[in-house]
mmCIF file of the N, C-alpha and C atoms, coordinates in Angstrom:
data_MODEL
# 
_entry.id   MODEL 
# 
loop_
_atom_site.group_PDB 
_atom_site.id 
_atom_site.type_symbol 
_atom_site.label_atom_id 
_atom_site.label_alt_id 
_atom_site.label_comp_id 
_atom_site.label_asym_id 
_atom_site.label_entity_id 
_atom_site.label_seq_id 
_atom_site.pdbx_PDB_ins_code 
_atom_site.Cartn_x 
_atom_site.Cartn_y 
_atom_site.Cartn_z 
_atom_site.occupancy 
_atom_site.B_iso_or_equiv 
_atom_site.pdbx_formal_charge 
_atom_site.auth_seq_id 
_atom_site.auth_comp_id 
_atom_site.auth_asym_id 
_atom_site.auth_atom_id 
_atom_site.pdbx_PDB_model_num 
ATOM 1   N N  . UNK A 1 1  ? 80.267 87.477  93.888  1.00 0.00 ? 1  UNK A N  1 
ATOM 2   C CA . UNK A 1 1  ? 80.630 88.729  94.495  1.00 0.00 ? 1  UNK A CA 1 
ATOM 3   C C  . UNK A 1 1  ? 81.376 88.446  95.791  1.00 0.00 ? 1  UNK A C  1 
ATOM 4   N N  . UNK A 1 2  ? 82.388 89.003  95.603  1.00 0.00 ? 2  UNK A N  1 
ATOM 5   C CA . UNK A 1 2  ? 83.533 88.389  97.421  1.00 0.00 ? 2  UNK A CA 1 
ATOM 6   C C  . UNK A 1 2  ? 83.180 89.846  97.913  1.00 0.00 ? 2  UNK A C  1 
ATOM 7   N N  . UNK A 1 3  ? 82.975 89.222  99.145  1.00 0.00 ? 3  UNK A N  1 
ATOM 8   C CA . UNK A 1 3  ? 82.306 89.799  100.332 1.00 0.00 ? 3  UNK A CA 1 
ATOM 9   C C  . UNK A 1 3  ? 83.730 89.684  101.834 1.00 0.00 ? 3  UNK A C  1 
ATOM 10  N N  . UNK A 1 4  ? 83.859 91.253  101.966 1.00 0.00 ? 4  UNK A N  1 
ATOM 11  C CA . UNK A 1 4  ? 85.165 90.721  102.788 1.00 0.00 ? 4  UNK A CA 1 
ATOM 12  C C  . UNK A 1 4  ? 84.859 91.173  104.120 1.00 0.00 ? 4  UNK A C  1 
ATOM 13  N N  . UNK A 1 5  ? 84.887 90.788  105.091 1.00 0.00 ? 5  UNK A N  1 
ATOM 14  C CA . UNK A 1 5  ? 84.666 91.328  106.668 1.00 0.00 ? 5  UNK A CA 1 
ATOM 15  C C  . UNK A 1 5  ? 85.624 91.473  107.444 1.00 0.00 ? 5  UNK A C  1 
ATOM 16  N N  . UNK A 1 6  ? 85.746 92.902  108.019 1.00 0.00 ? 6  UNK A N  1 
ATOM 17  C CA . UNK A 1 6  ? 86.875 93.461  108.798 1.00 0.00 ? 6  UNK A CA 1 
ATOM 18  C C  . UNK A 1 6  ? 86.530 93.477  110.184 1.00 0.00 ? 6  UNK A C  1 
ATOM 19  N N  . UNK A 1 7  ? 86.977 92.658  111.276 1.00 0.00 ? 7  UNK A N  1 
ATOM 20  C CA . UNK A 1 7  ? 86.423 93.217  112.723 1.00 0.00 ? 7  UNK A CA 1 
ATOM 21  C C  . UNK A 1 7  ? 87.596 94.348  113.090 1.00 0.00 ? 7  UNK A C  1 
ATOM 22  N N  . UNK A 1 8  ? 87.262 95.138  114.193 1.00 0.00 ? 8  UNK A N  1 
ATOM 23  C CA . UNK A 1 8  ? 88.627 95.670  114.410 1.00 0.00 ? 8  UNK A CA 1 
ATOM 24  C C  . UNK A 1 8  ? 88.204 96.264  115.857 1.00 0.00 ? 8  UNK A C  1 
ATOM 25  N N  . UNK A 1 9  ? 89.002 96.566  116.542 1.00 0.00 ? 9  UNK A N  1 
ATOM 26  C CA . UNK A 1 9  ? 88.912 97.922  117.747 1.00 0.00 ? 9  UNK A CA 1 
ATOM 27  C C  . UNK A 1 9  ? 88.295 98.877  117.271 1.00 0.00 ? 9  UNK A C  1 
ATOM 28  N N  . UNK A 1 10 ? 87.461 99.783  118.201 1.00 0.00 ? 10 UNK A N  1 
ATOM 29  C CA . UNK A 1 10 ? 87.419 101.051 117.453 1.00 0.00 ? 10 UNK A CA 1 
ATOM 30  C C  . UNK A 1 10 ? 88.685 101.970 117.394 1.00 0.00 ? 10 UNK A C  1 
ATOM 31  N N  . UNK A 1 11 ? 88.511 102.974 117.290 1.00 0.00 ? 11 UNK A N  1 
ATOM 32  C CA . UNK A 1 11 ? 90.104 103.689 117.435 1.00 0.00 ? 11 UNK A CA 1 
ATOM 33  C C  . UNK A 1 11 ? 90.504 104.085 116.045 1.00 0.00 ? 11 UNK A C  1 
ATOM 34  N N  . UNK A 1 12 ? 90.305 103.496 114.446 1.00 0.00 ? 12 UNK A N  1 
ATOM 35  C CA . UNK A 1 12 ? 90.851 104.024 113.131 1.00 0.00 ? 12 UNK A CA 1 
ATOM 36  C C  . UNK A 1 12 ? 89.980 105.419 112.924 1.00 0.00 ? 12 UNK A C  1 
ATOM 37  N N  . UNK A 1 13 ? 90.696 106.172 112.185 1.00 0.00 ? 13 UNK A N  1 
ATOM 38  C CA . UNK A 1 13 ? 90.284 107.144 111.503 1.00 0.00 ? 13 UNK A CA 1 
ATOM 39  C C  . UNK A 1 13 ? 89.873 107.200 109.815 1.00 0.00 ? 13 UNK A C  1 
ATOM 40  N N  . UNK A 1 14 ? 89.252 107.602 109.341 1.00 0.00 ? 14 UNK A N  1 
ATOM 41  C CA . UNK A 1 14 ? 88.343 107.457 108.350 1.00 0.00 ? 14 UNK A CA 1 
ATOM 42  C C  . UNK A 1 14 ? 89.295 107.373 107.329 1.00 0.00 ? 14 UNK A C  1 
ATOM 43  N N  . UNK A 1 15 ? 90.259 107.984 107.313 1.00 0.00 ? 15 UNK A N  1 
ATOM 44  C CA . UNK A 1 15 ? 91.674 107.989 106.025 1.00 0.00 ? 15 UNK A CA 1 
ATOM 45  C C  . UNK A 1 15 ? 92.283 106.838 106.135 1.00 0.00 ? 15 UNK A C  1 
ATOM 46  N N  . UNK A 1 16 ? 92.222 105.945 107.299 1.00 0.00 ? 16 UNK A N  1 
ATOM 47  C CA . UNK A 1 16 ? 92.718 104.900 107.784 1.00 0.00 ? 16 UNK A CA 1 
ATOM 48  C C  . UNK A 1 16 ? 92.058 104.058 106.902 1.00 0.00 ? 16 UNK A C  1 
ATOM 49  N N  . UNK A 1 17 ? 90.531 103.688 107.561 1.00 0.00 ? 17 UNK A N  1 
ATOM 50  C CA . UNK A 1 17 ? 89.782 103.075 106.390 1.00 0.00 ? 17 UNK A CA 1 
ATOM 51  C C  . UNK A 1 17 ? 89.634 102.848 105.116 1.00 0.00 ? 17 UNK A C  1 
ATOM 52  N N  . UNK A 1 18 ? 89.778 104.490 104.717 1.00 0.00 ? 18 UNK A N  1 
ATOM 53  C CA . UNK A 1 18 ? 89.158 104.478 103.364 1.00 0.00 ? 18 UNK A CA 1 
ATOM 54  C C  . UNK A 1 18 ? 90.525 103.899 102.251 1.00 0.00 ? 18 UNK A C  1 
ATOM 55  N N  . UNK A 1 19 ? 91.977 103.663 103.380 1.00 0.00 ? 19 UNK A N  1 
ATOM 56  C CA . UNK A 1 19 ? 93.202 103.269 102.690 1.00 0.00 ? 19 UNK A CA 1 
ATOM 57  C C  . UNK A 1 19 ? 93.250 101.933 102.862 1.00 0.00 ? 19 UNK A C  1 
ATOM 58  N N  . UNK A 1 20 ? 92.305 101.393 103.989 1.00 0.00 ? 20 UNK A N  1 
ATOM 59  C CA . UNK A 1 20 ? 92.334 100.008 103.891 1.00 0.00 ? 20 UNK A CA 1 
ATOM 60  C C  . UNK A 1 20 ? 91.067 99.066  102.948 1.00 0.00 ? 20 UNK A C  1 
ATOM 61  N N  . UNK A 1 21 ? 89.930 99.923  102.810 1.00 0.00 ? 21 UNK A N  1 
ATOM 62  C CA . UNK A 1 21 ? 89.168 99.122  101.801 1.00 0.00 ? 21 UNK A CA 1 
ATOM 63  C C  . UNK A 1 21 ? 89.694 99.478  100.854 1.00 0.00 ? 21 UNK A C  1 
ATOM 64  N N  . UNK A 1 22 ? 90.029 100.614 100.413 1.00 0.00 ? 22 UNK A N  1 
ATOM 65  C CA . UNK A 1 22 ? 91.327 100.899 98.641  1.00 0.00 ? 22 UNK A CA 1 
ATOM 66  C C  . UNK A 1 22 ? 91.974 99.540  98.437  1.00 0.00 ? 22 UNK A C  1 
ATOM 67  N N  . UNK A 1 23 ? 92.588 99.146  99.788  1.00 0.00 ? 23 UNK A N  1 
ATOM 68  C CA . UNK A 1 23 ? 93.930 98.231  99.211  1.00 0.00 ? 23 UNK A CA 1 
ATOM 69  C C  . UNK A 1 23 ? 93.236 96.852  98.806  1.00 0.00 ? 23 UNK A C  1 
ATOM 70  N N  . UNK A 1 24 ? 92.605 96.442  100.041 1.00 0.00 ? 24 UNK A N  1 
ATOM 71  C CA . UNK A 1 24 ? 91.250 95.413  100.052 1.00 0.00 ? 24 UNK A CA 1 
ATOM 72  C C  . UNK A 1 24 ? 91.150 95.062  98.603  1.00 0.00 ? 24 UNK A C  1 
ATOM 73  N N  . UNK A 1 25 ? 90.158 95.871  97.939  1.00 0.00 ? 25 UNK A N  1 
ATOM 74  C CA . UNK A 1 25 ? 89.732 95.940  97.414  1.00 0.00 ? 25 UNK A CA 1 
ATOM 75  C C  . UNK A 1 25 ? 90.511 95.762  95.590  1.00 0.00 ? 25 UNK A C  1 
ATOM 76  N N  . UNK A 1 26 ? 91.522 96.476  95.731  1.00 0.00 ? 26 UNK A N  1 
ATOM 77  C CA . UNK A 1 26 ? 92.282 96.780  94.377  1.00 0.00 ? 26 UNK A CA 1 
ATOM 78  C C  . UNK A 1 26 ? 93.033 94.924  94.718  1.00 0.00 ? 26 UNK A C  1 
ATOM 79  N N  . UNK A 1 27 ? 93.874 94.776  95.727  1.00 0.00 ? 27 UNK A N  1 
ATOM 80  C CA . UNK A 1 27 ? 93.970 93.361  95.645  1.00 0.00 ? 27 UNK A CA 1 
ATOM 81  C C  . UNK A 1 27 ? 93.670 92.269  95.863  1.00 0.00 ? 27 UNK A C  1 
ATOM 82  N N  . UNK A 1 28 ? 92.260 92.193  96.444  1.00 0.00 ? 28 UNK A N  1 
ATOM 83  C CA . UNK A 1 28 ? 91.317 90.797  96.135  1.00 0.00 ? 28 UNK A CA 1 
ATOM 84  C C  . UNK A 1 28 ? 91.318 90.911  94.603  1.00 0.00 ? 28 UNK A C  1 
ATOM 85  N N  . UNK A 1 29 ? 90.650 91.785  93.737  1.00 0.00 ? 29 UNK A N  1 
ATOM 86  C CA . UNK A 1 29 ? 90.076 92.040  92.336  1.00 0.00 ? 29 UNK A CA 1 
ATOM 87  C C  . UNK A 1 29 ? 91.190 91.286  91.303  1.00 0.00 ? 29 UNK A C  1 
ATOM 88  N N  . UNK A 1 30 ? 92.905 91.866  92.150  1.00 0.00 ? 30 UNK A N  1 
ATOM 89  C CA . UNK A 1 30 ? 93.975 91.428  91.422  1.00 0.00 ? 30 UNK A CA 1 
ATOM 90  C C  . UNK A 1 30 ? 93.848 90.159  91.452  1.00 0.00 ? 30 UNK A C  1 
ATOM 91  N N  . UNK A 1 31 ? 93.755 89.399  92.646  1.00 0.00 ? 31 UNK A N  1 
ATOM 92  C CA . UNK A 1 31 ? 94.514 88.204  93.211  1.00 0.00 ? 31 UNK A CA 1 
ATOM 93  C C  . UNK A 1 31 ? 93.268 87.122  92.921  1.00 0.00 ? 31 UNK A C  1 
ATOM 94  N N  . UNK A 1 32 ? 91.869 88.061  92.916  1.00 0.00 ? 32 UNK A N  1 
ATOM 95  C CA . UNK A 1 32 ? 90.630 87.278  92.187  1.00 0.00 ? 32 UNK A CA 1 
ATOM 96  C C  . UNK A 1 32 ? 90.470 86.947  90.326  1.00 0.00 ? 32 UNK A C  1 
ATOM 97  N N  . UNK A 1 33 ? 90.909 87.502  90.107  1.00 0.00 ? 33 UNK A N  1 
ATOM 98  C CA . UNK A 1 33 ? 91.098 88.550  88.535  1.00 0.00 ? 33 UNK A CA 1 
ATOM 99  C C  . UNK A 1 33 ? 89.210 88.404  88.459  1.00 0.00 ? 33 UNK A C  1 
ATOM 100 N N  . UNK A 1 34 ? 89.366 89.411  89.434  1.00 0.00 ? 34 UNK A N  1 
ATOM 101 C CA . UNK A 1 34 ? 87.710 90.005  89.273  1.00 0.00 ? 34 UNK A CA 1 
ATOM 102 C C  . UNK A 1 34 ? 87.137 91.182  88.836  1.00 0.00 ? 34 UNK A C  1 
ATOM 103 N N  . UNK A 1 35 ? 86.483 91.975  89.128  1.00 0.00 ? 35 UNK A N  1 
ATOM 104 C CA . UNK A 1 35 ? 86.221 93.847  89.013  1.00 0.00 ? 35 UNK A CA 1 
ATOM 105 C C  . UNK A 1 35 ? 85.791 93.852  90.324  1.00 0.00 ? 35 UNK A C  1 
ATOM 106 N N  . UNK A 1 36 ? 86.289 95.073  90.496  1.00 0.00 ? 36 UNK A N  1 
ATOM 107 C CA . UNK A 1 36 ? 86.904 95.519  91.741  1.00 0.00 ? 36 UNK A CA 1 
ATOM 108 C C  . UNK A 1 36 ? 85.456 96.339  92.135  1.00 0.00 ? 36 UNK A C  1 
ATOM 109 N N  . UNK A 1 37 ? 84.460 96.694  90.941  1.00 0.00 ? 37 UNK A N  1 
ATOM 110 C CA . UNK A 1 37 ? 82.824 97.332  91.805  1.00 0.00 ? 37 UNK A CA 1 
ATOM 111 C C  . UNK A 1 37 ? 82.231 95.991  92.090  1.00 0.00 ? 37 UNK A C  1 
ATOM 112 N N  . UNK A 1 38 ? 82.501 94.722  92.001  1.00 0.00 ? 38 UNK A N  1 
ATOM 113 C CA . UNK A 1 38 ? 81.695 93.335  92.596  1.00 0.00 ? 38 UNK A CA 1 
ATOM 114 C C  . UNK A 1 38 ? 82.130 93.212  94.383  1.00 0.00 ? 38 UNK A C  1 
ATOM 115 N N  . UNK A 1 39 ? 83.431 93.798  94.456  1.00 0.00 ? 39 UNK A N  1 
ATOM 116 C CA . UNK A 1 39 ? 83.670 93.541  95.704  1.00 0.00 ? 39 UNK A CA 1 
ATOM 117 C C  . UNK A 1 39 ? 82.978 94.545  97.040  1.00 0.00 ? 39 UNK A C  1 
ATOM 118 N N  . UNK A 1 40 ? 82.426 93.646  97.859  1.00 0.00 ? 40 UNK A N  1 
ATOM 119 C CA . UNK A 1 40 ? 82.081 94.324  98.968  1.00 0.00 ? 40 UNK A CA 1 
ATOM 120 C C  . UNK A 1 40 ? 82.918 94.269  100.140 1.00 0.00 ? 40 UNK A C  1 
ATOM 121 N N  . UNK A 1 41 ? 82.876 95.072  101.092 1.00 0.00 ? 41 UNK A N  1 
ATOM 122 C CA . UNK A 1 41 ? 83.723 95.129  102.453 1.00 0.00 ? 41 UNK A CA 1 
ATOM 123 C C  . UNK A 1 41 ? 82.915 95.619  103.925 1.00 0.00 ? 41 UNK A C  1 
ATOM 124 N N  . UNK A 1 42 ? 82.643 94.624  104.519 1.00 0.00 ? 42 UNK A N  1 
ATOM 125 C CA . UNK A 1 42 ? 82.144 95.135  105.965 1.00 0.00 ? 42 UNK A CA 1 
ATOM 126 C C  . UNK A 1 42 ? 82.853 95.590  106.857 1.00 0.00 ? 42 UNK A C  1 
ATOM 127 N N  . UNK A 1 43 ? 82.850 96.858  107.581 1.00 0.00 ? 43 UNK A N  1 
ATOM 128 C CA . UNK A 1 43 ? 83.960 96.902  108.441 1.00 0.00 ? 43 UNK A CA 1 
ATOM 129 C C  . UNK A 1 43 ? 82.911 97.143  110.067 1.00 0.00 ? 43 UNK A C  1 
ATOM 130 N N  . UNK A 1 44 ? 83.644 96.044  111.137 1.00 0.00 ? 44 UNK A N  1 
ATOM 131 C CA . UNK A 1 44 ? 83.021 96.029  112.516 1.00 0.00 ? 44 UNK A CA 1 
ATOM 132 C C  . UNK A 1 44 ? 83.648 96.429  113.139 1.00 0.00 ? 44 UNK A C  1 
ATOM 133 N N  . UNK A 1 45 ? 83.115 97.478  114.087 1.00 0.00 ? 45 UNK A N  1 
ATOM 134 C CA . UNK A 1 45 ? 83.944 98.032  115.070 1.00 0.00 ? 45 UNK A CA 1 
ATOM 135 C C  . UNK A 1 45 ? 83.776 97.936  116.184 1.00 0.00 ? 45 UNK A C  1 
ATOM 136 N N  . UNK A 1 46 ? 84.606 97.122  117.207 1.00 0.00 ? 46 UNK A N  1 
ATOM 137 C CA . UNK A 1 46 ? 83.777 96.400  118.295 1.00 0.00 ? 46 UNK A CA 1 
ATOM 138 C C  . UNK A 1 46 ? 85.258 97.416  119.364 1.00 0.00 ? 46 UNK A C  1 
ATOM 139 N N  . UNK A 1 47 ? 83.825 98.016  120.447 1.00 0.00 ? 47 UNK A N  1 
ATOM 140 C CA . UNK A 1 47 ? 84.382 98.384  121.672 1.00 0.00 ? 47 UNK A CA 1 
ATOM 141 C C  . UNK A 1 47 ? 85.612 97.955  122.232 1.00 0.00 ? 47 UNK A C  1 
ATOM 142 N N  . UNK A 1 48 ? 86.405 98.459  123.211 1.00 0.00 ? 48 UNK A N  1 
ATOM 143 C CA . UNK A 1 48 ? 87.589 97.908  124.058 1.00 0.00 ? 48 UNK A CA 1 
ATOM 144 C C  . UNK A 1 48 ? 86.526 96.963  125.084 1.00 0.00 ? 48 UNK A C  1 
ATOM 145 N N  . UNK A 1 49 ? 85.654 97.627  125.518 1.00 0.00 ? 49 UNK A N  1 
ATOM 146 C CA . UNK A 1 49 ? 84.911 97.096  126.806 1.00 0.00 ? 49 UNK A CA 1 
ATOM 147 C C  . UNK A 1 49 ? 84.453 95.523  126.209 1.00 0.00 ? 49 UNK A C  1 
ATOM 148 N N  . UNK A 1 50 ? 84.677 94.958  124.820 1.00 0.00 ? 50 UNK A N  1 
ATOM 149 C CA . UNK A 1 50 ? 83.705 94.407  124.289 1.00 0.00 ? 50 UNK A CA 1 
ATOM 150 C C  . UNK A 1 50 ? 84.829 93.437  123.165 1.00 0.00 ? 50 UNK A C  1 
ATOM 151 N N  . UNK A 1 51 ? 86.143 93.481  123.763 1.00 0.00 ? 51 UNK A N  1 
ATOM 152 C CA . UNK A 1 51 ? 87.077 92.806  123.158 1.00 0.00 ? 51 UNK A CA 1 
ATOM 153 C C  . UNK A 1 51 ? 87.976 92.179  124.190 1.00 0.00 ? 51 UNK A C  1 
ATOM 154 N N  . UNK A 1 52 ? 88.675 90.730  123.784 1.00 0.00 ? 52 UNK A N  1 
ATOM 155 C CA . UNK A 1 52 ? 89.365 90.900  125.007 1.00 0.00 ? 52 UNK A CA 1 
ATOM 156 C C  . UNK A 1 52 ? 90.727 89.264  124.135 1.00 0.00 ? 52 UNK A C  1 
ATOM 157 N N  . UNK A 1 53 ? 91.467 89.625  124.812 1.00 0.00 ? 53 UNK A N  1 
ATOM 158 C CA . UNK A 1 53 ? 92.602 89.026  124.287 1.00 0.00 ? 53 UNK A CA 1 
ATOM 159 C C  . UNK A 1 53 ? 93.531 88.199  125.851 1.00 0.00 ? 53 UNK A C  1 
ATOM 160 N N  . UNK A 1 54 ? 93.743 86.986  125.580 1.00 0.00 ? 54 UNK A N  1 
ATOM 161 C CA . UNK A 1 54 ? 94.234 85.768  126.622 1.00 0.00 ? 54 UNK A CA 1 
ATOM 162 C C  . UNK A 1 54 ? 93.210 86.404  128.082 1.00 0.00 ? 54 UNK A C  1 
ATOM 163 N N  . UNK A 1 55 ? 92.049 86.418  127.903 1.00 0.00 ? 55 UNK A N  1 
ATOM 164 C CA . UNK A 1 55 ? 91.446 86.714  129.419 1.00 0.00 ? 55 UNK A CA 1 
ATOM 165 C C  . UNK A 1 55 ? 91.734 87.774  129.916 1.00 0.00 ? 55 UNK A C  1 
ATOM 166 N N  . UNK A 1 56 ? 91.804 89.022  128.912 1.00 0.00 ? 56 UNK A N  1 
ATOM 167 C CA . UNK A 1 56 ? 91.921 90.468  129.419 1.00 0.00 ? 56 UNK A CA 1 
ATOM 168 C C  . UNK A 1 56 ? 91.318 91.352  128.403 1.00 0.00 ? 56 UNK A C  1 
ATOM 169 N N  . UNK A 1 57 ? 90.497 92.313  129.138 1.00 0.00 ? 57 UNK A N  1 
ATOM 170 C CA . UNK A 1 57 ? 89.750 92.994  128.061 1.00 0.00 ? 57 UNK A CA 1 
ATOM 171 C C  . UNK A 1 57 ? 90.247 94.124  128.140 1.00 0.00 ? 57 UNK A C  1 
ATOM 172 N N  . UNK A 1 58 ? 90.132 94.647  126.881 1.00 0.00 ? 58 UNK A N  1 
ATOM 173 C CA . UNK A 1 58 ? 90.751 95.481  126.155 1.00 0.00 ? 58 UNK A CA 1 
ATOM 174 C C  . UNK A 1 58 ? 91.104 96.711  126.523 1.00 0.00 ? 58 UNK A C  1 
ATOM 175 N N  . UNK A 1 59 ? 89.766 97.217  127.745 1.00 0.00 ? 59 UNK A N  1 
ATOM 176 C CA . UNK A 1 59 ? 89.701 98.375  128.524 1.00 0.00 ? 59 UNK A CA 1 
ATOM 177 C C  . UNK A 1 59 ? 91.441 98.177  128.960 1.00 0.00 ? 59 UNK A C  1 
ATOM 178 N N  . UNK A 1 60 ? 91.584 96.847  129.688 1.00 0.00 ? 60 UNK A N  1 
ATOM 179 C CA . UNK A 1 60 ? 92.637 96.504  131.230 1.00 0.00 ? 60 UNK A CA 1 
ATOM 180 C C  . UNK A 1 60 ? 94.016 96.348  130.168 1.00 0.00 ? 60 UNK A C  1 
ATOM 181 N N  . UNK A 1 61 ? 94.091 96.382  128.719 1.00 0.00 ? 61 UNK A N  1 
ATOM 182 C CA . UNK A 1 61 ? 95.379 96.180  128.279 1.00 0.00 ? 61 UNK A CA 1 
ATOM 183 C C  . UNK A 1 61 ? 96.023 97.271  128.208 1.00 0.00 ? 61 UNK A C  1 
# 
């Protein structure tokens, strides 16, 4: 069973999501030649306060 994990910002909207585990999902299954109800998807949504990119957090970008 492929197990896929998404970190991200918060900030997406649920149509956002639900178009990104769709795609996820339909092409691991392809690119696995698996079935596409074996696949799982975690999605993490980690704060600005709680992200930070070359020594600047996310709040300050």
């Amino acid at each position: 069973m492929p197990v896929i994990q998404v970190t991200m910002s918060q900030g997406r909207t649920v149509e956002q999501k639900r178009e990104l585990v769709s795609v996820l999902t339909r092409e691991t299954a392809r690119i696995l030649k698996t079935k596409q109800d074996s696949i799982r998807i975690l999605i993490y949504e980690v704060s600005k306060e709680n992200w930070a990119n070359a020594g600047v957090l996310g709040l300050d970008m």
